[in-house]
C-alpha positions in Angstrom: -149.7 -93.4 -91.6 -146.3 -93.4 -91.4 -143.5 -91.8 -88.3 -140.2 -90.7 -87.8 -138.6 -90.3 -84.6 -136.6 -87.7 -83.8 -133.5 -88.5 -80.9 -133.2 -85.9 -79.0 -130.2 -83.3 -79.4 -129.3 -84.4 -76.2 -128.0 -87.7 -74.9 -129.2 -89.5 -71.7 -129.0 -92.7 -69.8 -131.3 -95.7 -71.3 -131.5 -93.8 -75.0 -130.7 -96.4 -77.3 -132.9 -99.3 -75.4 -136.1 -96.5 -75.1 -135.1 -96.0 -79.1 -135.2 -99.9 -79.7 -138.6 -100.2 -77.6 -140.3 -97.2 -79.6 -139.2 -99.2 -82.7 -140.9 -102.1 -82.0 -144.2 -100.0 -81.9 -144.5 -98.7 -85.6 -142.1 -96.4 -86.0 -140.9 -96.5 -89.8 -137.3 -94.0 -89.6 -134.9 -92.7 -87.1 -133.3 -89.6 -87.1 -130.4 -88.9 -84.9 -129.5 -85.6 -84.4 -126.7 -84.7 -82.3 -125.4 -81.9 -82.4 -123.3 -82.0 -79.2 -121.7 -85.2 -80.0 -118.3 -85.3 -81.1 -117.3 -87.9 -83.8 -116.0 -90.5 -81.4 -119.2 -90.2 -79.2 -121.0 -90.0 -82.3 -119.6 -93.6 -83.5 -120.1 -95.2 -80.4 -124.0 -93.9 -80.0 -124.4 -95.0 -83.8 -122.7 -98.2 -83.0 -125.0 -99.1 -80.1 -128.2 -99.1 -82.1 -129.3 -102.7 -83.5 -128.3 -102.8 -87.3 -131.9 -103.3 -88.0 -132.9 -100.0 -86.6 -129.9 -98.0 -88.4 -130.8 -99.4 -91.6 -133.8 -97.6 -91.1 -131.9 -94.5 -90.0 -131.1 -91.0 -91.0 -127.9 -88.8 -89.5 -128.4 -85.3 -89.6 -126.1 -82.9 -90.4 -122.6 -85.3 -91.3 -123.0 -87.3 -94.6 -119.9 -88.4 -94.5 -120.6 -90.4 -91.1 -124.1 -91.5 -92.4 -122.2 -93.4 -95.4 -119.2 -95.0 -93.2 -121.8 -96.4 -90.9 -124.4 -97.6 -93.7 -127.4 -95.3 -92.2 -130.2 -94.9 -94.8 -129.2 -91.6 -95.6 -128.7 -88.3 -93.9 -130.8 -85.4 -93.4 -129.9 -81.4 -93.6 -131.7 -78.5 -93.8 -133.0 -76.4 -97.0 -129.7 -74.2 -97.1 -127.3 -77.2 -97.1 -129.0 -78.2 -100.2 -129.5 -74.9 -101.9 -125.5 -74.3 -101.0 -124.4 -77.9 -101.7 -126.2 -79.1 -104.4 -123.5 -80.8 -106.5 -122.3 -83.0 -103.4 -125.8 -84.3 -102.5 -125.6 -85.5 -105.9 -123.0 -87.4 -105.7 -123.8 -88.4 -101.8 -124.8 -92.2 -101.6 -127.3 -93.4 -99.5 -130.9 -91.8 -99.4 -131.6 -88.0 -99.0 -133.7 -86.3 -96.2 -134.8 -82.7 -96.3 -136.0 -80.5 -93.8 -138.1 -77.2 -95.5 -140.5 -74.5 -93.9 -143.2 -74.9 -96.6 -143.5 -77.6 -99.8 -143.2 -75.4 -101.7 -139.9 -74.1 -101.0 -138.4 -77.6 -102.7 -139.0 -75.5 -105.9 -135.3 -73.3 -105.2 -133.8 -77.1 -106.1 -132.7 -78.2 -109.2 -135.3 -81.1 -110.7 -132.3 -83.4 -110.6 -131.6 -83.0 -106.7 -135.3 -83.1 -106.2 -135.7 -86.2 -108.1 -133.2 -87.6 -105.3 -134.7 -86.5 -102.5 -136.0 -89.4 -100.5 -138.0 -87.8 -97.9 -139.1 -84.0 -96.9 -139.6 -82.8 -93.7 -141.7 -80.1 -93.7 -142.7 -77.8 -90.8 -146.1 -76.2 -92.4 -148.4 -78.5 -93.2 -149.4 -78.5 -97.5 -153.0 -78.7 -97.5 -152.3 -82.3 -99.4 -149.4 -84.0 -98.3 -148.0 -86.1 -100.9 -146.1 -89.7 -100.3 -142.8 -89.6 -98.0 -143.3 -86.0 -96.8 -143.7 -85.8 -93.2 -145.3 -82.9 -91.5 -142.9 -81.9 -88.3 -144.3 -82.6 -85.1 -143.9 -81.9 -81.0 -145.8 -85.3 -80.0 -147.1 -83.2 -77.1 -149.1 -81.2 -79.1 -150.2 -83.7 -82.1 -153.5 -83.0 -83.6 -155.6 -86.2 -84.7 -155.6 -85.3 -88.4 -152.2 -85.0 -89.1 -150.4 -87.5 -92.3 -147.3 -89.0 -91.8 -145.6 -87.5 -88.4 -142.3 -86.5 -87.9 -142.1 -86.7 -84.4 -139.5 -83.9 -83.3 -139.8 -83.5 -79.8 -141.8 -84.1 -76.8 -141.8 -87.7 -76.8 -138.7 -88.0 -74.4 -140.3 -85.6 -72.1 -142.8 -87.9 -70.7 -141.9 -90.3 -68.0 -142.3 -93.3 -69.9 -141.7 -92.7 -73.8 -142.5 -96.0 -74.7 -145.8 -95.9 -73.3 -146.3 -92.2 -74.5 -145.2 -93.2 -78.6 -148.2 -96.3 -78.2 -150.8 -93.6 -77.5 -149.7 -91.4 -80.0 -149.8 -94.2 -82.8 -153.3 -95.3 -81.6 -154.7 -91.3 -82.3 
């Protein structure tokens, strides 16, 4: 089983050293997504995470950032790729999509889909193939699910680190 973690949209005290604490316990990708962020606070919150961790990480919604900072890749939503389809082409780095069912990869051309690292989906398939995740609220996990994408919840609890530990042990 694998997991992504989610940041949440929102920024508070302690982030980056509950993100590097969560790593350490199993967690194979991180997604930041901040959305309220300007660039210059964006920089500095990419900055402050251990190179380790951003090489295992995935911006979404700038591209252009996720490249200058030598992130993974980045990750956008369906519609970015359906209306941008010639730039994630040409995009370096690794491509992350997020989709309501599997099957709605299909509106993509066979080349883009070829590119596409990883797919975040928000309805489980009934099989999920390799480096699709099924989307997440770690408060409300069910035991069978493949591959999480952990998109919220997990910074609600009072201690997150301990929180992630018992989720990886379901």
């Amino acid at each position: 089983m694998q997991y992504i973690l989610f940041t949440s949209a929102e920024s508070f005290v302690d982030e980056v050293d509950l993100i590097e604490k969560i790593f350490a316990n199993d967690v194979d990708y991180l997604y930041v997504q901040k959305p309220y962020m300007n660039d210059r606070q964006l920089e500095r919150f990419l900055l402050s995470i251990p190179e380790e961790i951003r090489m295992k990480t995935f911006l979404c919604g700038s591209p252009s950032m996720a490249q200058e900072f030598s992130l993974a890749g980045f990750h956008q939503p369906m519609e970015w790729f359906v209306q941008n389809g010639g730039a994630a082409l040409r995009a370096s780095g690794l491509l992350s999509v997020e989709v309501e069912y599997l099957r709605d990869l299909e509106k993509l051309s066979p080349e883009l889909r070829s590119k596409i690292f990883q797919v975040v989906v928000k309805n489980k398939p009934e099989k999920v193939p390799e480096n699709v995740f099924v989307a997440c609220d770690a408060t409300e996990l069910s035991d069978d699910e493949p591959n999480r994408a952990i998109v919220s919840g997990i910074w609600e609890f009072a201690d997150s680190v301990s929180a992630w530990r018992r989720l990886c042990l379901k």
